[in-house]
MARPATOR-247031 format. One line per 10 residues: number of its first residue (from 1); their letters; for each residue y, z negated, x negated of C-alpha. Coordinates in nm, 4 decimals. Each point is the difference from the previous one (the first is absolute). Layout:
N
NUM	A	Y:Z:X ~ ...
END
This chain:
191
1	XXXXXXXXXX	1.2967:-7.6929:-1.2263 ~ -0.2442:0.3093:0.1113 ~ -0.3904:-0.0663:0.1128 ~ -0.0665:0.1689:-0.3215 ~ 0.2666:-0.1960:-0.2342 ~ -0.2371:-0.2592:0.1114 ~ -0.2938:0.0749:-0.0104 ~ 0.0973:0.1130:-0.3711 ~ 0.1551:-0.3000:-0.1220 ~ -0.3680:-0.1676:0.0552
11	XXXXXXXXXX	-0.2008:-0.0942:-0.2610 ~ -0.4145:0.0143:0.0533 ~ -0.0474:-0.3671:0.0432 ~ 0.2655:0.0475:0.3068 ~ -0.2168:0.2640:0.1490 ~ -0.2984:-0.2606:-0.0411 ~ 0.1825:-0.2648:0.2357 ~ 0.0962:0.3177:0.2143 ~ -0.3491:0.0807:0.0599 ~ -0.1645:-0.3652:0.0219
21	XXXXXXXXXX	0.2522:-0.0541:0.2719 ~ -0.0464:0.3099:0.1962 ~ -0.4067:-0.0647:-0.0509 ~ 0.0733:-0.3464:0.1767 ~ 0.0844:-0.2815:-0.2980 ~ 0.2640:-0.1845:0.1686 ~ 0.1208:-0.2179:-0.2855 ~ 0.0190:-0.0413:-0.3389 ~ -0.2959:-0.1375:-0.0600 ~ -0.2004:0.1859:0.2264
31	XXXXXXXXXX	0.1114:0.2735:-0.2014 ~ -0.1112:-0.1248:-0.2940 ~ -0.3230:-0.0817:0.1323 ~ -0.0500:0.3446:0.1547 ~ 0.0557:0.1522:-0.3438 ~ -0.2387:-0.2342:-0.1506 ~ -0.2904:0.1367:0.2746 ~ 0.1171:0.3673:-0.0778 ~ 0.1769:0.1308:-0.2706 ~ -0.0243:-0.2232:-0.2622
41	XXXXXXXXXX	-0.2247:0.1859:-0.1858 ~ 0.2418:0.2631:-0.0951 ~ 0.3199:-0.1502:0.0903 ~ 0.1330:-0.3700:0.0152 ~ 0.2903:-0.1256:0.0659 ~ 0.1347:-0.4076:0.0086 ~ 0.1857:-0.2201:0.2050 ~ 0.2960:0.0860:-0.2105 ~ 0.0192:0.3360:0.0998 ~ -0.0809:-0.0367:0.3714
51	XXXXXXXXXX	0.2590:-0.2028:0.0621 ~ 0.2961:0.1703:-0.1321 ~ -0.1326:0.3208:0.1526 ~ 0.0077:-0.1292:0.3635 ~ 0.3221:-0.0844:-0.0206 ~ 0.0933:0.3252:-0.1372 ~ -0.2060:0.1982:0.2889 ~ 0.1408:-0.2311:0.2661 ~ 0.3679:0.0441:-0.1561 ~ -0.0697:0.3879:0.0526
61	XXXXXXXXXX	-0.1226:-0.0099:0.3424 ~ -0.3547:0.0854:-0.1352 ~ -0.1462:-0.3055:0.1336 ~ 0.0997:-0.2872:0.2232 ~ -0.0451:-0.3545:-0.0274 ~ 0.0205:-0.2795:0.2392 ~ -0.0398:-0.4099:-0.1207 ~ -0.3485:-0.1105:0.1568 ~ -0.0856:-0.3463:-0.1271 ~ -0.3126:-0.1927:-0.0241
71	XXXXXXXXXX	0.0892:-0.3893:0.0084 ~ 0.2360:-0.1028:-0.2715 ~ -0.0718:0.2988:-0.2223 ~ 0.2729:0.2850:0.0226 ~ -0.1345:0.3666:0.0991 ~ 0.0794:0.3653:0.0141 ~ -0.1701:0.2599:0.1893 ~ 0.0877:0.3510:-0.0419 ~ -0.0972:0.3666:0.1794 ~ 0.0821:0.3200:-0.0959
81	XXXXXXXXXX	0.2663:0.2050:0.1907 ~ -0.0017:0.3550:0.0829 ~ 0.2221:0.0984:-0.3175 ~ -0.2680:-0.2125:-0.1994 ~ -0.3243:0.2121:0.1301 ~ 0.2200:0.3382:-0.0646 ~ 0.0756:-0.1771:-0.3810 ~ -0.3271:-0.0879:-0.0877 ~ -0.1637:0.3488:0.1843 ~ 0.2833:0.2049:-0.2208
91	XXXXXXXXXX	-0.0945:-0.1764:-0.2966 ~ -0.3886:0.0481:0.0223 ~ 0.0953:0.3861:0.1015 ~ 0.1710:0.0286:-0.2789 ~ -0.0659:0.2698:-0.2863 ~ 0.0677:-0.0819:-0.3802 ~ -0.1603:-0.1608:-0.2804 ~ -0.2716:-0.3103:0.0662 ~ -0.0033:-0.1592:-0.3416 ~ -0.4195:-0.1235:-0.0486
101	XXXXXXXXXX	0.0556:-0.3828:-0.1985 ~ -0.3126:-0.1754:-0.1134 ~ 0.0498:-0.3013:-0.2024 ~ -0.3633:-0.1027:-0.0416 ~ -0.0346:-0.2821:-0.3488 ~ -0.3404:0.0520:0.0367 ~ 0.0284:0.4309:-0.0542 ~ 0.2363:-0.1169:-0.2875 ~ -0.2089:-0.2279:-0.1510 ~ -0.3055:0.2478:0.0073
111	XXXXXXXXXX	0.1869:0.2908:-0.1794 ~ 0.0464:-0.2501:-0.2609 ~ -0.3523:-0.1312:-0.0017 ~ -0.1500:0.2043:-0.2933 ~ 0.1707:-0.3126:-0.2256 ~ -0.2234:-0.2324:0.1282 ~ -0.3527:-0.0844:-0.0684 ~ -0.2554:0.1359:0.2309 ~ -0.0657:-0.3056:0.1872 ~ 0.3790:-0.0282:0.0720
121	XXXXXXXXXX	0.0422:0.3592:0.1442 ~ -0.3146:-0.0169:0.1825 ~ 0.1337:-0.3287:0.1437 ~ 0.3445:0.1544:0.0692 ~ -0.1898:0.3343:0.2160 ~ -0.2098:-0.2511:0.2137 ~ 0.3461:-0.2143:0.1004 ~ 0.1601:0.2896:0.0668 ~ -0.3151:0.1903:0.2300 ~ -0.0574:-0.3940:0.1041
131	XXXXXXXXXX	0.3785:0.0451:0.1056 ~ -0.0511:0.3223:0.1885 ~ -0.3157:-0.0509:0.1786 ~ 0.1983:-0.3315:0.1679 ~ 0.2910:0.2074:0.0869 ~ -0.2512:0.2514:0.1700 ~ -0.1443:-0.3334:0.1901 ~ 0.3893:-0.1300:0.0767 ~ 0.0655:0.3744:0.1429 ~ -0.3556:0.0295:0.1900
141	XXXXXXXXXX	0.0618:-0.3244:0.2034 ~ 0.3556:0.0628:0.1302 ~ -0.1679:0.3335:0.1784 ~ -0.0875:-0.1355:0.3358 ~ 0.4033:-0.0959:-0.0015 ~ 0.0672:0.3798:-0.1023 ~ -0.2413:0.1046:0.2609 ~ 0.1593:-0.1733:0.2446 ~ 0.2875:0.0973:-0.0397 ~ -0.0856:0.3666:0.0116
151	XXXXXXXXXX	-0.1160:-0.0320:0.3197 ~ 0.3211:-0.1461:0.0970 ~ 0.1891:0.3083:-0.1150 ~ 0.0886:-0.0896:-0.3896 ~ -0.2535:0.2137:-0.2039 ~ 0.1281:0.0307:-0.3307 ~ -0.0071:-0.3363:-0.1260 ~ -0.3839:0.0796:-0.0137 ~ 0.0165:0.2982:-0.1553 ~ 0.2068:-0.1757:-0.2734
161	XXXXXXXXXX	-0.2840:-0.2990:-0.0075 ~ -0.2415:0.2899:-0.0749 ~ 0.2398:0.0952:-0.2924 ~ -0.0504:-0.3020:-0.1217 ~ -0.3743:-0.0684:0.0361 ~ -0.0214:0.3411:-0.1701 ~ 0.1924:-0.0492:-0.2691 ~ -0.1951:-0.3254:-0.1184 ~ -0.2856:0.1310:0.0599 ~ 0.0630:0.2603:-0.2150
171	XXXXXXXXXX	0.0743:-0.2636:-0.3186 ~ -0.3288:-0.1532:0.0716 ~ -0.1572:0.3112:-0.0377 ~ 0.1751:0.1035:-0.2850 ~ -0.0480:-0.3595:-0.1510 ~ -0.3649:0.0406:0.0623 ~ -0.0453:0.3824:-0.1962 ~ 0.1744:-0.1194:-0.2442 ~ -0.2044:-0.2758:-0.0480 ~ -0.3366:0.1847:0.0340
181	XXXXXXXXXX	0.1214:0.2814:-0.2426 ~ 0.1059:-0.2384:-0.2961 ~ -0.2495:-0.1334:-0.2158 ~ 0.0958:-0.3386:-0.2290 ~ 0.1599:0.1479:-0.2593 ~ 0.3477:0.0447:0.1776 ~ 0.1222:0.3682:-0.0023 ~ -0.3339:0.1785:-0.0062 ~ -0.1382:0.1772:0.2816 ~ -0.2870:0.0590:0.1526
191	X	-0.1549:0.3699:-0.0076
END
């Protein structure tokens, strides 16, 4: 099979594990917990998935593993291999289409909320600003991690955590105008 019959048989989650390992996550679980600290906000991924995909990478020379383990529990460590740093570098260089999914309930819900009483829909905008404003907390306390790591070299996992904080940001200020500009009887504006 051909670098790039591999790197095309991957699916996005692979690419996920690809890139925790390269950025250091050794197992597993560290992977997990590395996409917990990082990426979580726009892209998750469970144990389910990691596993299965390390054994694909390491079948296709994209990774390699070694057993490494601590007292009676069983371990795997992995790091990436040269064809795995061209795979994941081809991938992120590559052009085509990068669908946007957001499966937000709560954006749902409020399209909707013109059914319910006042009280209900006001209640609904405040969980979902209350929502955003923690996410923008979340995202502001991982940046001394981004920041260090951007003086070690790795600089656009910040610029991705600035994404983020901007993006939340933005539906708490959206939350909030559209609060201030509607008056209790639902629908009507302001002047």
């Amino acid at each position: 099979m051909s670098k790039s019959s591999v790197a095309a048989a991957l699916a996005p989650q692979d690419y996920v594990v690809l890139g925790m390992v390269r950025l250091g996550a050794r197992s597993g679980y560290e992977i997990k917990q590395m996409v917990e600290l990082s990426i979580r906000f726009f892209w998750t991924i469970s144990h389910v998935q990691i596993y299965p995909a390390l054994r694909q990478l390491e079948e296709r020379g994209l990774i390699e593993g070694r057993d490494e383990p601590r007292g009676k529990l069983a371990r795997r460590v992995f790091e990436i291999t040269a064809a795995g740093d061209h795979a994941l570098a081809s991938w992120v260089a590559e052009a085509g289409p990068m669908p946007f999914e957001l499966r937000d309930l709560g954006m749902v819900k409020l399209f909707f909320a013109d059914v319910a009483s006042d009280a209900d829909a006001g209640a609904l905008l405040g969980a979902v600003r209350a929502r955003s404003a923690e996410r923008v907390a979340a995202l502001q306390a991982i940046e001394p991690v981004a920041e260090a790591a951007d003086t070690e070299g790795t600089h656009f996992p910040g610029l991705t955590l600035q994404l983020g904080i901007a993006f939340h940001q933005a539906m708490v200020d959206v939350c909030d105008r559209f609060a201030a500009e509607v008056t209790p009887a639902k629908g009507q504006r302001t002047p």
